[in-house]
NUSERO-406583 format. One record per residue (C-alpha): residue number from 1; residue in one letter; x, z, y. Coordinates in pm, whole numbers, plus 50000, padded with zeros to 5 digits. Layout:
+-----+------+-------+-------+-------+
!  nr ! rest !  east !    up ! north !
+-----+------+-------+-------+-------+
! NUM !    A !     X !     Z !     Y !
...
+-----+------+-------+-------+-------+
This chain:
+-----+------+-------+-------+-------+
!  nr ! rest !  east !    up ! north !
+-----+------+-------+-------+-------+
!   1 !    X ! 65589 ! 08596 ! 66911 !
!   2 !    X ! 65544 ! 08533 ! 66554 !
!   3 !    X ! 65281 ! 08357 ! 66392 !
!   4 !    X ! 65136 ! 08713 ! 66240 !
!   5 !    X ! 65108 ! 08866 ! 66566 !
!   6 !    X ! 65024 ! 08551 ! 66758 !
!   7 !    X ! 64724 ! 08573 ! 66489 !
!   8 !    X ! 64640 ! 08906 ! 66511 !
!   9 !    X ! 64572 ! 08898 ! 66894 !
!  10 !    X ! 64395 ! 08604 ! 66885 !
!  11 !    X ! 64127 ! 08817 ! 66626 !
!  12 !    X ! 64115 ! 09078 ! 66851 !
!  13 !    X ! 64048 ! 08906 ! 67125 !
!  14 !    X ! 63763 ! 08693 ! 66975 !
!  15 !    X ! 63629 ! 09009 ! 66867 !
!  16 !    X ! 63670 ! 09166 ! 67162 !
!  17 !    X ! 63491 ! 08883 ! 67376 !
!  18 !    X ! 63200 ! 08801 ! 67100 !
!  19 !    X ! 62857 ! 08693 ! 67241 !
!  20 !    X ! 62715 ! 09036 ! 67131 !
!  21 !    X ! 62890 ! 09288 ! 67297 !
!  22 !    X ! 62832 ! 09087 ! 67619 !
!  23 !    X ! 62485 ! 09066 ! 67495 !
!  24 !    X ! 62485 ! 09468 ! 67459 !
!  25 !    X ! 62625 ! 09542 ! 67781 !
!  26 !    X ! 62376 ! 09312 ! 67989 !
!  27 !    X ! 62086 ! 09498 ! 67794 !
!  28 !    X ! 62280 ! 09840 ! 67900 !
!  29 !    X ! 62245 ! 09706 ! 68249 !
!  30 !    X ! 61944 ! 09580 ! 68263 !
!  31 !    X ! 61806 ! 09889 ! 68119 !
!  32 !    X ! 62002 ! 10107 ! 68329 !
!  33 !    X ! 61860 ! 09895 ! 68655 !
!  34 !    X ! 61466 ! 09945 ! 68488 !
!  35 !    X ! 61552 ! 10326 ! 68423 !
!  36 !    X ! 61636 ! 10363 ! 68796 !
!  37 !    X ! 61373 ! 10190 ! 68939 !
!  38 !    X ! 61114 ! 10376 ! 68760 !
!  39 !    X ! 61294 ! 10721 ! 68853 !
!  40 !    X ! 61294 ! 10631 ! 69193 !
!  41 !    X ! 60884 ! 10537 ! 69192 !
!  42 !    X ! 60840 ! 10825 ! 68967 !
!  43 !    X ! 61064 ! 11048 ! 69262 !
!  44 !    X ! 60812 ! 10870 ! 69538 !
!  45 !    X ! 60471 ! 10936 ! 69380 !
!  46 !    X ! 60592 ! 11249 ! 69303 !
!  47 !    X ! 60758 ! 11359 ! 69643 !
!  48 !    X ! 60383 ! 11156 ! 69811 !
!  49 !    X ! 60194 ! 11418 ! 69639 !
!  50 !    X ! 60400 ! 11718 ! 69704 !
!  51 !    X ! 60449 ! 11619 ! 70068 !
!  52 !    X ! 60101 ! 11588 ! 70090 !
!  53 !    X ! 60022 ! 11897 ! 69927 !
!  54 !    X ! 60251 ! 12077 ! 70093 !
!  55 !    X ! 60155 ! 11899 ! 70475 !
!  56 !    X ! 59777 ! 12066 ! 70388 !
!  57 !    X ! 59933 ! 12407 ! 70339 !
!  58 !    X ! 60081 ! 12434 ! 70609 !
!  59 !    X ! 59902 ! 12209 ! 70871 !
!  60 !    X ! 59587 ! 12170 ! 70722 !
!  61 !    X ! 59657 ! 11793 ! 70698 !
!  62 !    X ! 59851 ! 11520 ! 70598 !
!  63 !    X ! 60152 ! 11424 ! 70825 !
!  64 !    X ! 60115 ! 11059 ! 70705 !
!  65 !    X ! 60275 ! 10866 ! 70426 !
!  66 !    X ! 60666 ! 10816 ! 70474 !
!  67 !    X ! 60680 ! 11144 ! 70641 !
!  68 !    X ! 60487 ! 11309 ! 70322 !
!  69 !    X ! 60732 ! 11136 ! 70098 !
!  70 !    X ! 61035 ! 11237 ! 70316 !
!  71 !    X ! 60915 ! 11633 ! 70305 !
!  72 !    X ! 60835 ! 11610 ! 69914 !
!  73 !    X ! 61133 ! 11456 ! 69860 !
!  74 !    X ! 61321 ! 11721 ! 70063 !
!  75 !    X ! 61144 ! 11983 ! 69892 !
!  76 !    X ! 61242 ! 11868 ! 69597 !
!  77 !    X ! 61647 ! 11903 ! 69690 !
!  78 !    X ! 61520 ! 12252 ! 69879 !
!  79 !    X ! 61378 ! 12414 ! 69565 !
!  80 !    X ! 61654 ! 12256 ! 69324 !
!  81 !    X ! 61942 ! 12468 ! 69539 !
!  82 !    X ! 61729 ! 12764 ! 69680 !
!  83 !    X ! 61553 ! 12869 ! 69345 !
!  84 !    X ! 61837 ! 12893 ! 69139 !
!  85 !    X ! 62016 ! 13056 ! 69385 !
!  86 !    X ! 61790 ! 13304 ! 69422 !
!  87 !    X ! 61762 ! 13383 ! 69011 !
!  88 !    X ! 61394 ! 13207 ! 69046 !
!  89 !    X ! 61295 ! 13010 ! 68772 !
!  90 !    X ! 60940 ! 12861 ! 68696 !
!  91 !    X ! 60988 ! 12731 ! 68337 !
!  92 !    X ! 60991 ! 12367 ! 68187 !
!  93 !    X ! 60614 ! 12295 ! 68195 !
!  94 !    X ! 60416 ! 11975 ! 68480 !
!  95 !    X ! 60274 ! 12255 ! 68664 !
!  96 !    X ! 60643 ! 12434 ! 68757 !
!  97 !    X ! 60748 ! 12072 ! 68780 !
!  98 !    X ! 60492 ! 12047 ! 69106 !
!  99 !    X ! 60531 ! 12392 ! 69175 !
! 100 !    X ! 60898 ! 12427 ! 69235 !
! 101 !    X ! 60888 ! 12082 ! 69507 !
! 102 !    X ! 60562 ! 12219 ! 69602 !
! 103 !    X ! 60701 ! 12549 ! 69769 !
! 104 !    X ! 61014 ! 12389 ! 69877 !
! 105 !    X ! 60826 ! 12153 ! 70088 !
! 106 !    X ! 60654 ! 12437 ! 70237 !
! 107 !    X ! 60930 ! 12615 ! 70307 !
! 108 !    X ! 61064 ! 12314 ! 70469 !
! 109 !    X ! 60773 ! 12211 ! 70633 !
! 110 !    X ! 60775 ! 12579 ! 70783 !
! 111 !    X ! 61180 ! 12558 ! 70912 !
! 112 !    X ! 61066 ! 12213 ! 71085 !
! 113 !    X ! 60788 ! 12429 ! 71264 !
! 114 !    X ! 61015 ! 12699 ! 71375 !
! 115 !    X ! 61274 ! 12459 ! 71495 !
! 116 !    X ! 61017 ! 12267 ! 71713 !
! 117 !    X ! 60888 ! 12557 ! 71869 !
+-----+------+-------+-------+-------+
């Protein structure tokens, strides 16, 4: 290799490996790690509520904590591949962001009846 090109890669390579890109990637994963921690509480509060919600519907009350979570959070995924299929759509606002989950759990909540019957 000649001294030029020995040269040349050496400056890429320190560029390349400087402190601050390795400083912007950690941020990028640390902030990637806080922004899925908060979406996941954000999907459990959320999928709590609706569960619960949804558990007074159809039961009257509550079916308890992890199961409320567990049917909100199924709701959610219910309405997210039943609506759409359908052609129903309830708009971009909070209250067809609980009302969407909301019936899906009920609807789910309902096919868990029938199959325990």
């Amino acid at each position: 290799m000649t001294h030029t090109k020995l040269s040349a890669s050496i400056a890429i390579a320190a560029t390349a490996a400087s402190p601050v890109l390795a400083q912007d990637q950690a941020a990028e994963a640390v902030g990637a790690g806080i922004g899925l921690v908060i979406g996941l509480t954000i999907a459990i509060v959320v999928g709590a509520v609706v569960g619960w919600l949804a558990s007074l519907i159809v039961k009257g009350s509550g079916s308890g904590l992890f199961s409320d979570i567990l049917i909100g959070i199924g709701g959610s995924i219910v309405a997210s591949f039943l609506f759409p299929a359908l052609g129903l759509t309830f708009g971009g606002n909070v209250i067809a962001a609980i009302l969407s989950p909301l019936l899906g759990a009920v609807i789910l909540l309902l096919v868990i009846k029938l199959i325990r019957r």
